[in-house]
N, C-alpha and C positions, 0 to 999 in steps of 0.2 A: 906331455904325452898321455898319462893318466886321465886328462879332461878331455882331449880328443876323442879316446877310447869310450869312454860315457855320453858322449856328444853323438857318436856312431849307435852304441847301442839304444840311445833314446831314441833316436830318428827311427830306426830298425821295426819298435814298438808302437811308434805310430803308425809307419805304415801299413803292419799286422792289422792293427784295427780299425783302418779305413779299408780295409780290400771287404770285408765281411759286410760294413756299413753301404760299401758300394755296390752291391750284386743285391742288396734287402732294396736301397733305394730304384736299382734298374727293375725289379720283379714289380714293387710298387707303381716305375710309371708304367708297365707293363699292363697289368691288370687295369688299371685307369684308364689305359687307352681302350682295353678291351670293352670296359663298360661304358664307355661312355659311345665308341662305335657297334654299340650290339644292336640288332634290327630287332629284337626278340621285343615285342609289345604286344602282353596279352589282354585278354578282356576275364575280367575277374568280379567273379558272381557271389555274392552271399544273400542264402533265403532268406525268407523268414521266421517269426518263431514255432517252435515245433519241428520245421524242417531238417532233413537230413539232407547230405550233402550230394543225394537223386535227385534233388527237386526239379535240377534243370531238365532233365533227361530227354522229355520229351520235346524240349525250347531247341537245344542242342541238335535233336535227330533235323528236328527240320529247318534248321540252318546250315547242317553239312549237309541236304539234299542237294545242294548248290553244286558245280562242282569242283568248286574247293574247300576240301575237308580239313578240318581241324580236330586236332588232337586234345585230348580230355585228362587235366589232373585232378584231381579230389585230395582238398585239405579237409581235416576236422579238430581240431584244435581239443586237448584233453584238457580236463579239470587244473589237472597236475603241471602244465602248459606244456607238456608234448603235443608232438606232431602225427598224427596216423597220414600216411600218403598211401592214395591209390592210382592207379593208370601211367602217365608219360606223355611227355614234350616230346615231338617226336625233331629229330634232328635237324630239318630244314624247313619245320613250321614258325612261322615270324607272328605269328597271333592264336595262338594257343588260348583256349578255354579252358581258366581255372576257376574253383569251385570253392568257398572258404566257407564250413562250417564250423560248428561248437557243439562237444560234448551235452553243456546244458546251453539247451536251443529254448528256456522256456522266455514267457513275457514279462513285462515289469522294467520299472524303470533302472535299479539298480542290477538285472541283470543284464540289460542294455549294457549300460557304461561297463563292467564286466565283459561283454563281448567285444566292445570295443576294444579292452584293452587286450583279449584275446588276440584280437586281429591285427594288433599291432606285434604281435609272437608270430603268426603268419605272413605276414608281408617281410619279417626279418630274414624267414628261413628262405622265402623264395629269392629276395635279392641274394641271399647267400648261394641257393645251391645253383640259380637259373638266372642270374647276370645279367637283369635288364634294368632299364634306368626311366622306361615309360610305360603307361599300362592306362586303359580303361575301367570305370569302375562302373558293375550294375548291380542293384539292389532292390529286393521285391520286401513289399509290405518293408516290415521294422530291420531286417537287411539293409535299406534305405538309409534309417536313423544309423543307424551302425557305422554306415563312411560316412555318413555326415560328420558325426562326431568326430570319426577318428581323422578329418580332414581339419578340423577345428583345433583338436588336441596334440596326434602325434606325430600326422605329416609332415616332413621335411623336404621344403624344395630343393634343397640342397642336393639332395640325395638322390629323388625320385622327380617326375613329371608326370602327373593326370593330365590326360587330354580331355575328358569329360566323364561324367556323369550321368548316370540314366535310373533314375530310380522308380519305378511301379507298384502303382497302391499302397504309397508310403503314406503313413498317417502321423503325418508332420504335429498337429492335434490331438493326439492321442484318438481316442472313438468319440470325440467330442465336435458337436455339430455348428454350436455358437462358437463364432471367432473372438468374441468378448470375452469366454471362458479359456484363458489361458492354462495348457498344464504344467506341470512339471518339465517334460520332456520338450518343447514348445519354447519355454523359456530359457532351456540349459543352450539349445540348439541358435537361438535368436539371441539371445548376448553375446557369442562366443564369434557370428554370423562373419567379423571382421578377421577371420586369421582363414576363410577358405581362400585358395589359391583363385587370385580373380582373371588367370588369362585359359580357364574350362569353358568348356560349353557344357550346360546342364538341361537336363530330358528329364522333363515328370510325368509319368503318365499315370492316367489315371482310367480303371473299369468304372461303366454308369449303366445299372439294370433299371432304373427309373427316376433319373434326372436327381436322385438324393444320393443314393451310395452305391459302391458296387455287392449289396449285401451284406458287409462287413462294416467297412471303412467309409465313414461321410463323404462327401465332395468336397465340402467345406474344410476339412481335414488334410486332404492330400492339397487342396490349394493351399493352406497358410505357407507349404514353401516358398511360395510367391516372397513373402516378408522376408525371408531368410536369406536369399538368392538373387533377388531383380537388387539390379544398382549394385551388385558386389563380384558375380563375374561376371565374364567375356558376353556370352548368349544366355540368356532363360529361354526355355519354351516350355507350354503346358498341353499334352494334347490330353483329348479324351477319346477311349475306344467306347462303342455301346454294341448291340447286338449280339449273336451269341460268343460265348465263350470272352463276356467282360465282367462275372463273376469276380469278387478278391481270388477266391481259390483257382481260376480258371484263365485268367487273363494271361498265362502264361503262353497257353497254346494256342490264343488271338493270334490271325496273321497277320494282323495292323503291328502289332510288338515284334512280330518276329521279321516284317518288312524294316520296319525304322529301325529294328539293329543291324540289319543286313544293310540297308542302305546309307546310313548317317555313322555305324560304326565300325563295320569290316572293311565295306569300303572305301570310307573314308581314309582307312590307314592304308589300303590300295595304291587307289589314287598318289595318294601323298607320297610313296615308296618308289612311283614309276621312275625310272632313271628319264632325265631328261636329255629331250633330242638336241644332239650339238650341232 
């Protein structure tokens, strides 16, 4: 009778602590299904150096001239690796424009890798507070080098999905004009070149105020992503804007740039999203 009685109480105990484990596992596929069904795919911008996290401001105004508006976050990543957020996702926006800056925004190599590892403090908070599981990435000047890397080193396809790429007046070459003059940054970027996700499409563009540079940054410079990229994903393309407004500093409010995001990445995610006729 005594063994009985222990036999009861044991069972008793287990059951106690499988009811707790089973409501943790139901929340879990809960949230799983939630992310993996979220439509939420933003396009997410990091300037370049120096930049604050206005750069877009004016890329932005004439992209919601359209009329479908999109709503505007601002990340800035601190020293300390806090987060400062400004603006809001607004509720039934499925392509929201975010903004991913850095406290220190300056140049150099080792502040590079430093931002990149910043960026990988932002991309956590966003899958944390705004639950989406695919996103675009755009990057001006050394912005560019920043998701390269961080596609190289911390991306997880596990977890996330880039559908592509579009990096502008990226100086893949540091300001260096001979391709034979390999730098630093060049070389950290081109060995590592086999762990980017190869099913993106990737957009390089590049500003030409006279056939050598956009002022800043060589030609020769923003091309060596050619090496990095052809043969590793899905699509390469290299376009070049000239005329006004293809300055480095200025190529932002090119309407050639602000066409080919509008047309190859809003709405492409459009398109893609139309429910299909049965």
């Amino acid at each position: 009778m005594k063994e009985r009685h222990w036999t009861q109480i044991l069972a008793s105990f287990i059951i106690l602590l499988g009811i707790p484990a089973y409501f943790v596992m139901q929340r879990s596929v809960h949230n799983e299904r939630a992310f993996h069904n979220s439509s939420l795919s933003p396009l997410i911008f990091i300037p370049g150096s120096s930049a604050s996290q206005d750069r877009f401001d004016n890329l932005f105004q004439n992209l919601n001239a359209n009329k479908t508006k999109h709503s505007i976050l601002k990340l800035t990543v601190q020293t300390n690796k806090t987060v400062k957020v400004t603006g809001n996702i607004a509720a039934r926006d499925r392509q929201p424009f975010v903004v991913i800056a850095f406290q220190n925004n300056h140049d150099g190599y080792e502040n590079i890798a430093q931002q990149t590892k910043w960026l990988q403090v932002a991309m956590t908070y966003l899958i944390k507070n705004y639950n989406f599981n695919n996103f675009q990435a755009i990057g001006h000047s050394n912005g560019g080098l920043i998701w390269t890397w961080y596609l190289e080193k911390y991306f997880d396809a596990n977890d996330l999905t880039i559908n592509s790429l579009t990096t502008i007046g990226t100086p893949y070459n540091s300001l260096e004009s001979n391709p034979k003059n390999q730098t630093a940054i060049f070389r950290q970027l081109y060995q590592n070149r086999k762990r980017i996700p190869q099913k993106i499409t990737v957009f390089s563009i590049a500003g030409n105020t006279n056939y050598q540079d956009d002022g800043i940054v060589p030609a020769e410079s923003v091309d060596a992503g050619k090496y990095i990229f052809q043969e590793q994903v899905q699509k390469y393309t290299q376009l070049t804007v000239t005329g006004a407004d293809s300055t480095h500093s200025s190529v932002l409010a090119n309407p050639q740039v602000t066409r080919l995001i509008h047309d190859n990445l809003i709405n492409r995610h459009n398109n893609f999203n139309k429910p299909k006729k049965q």
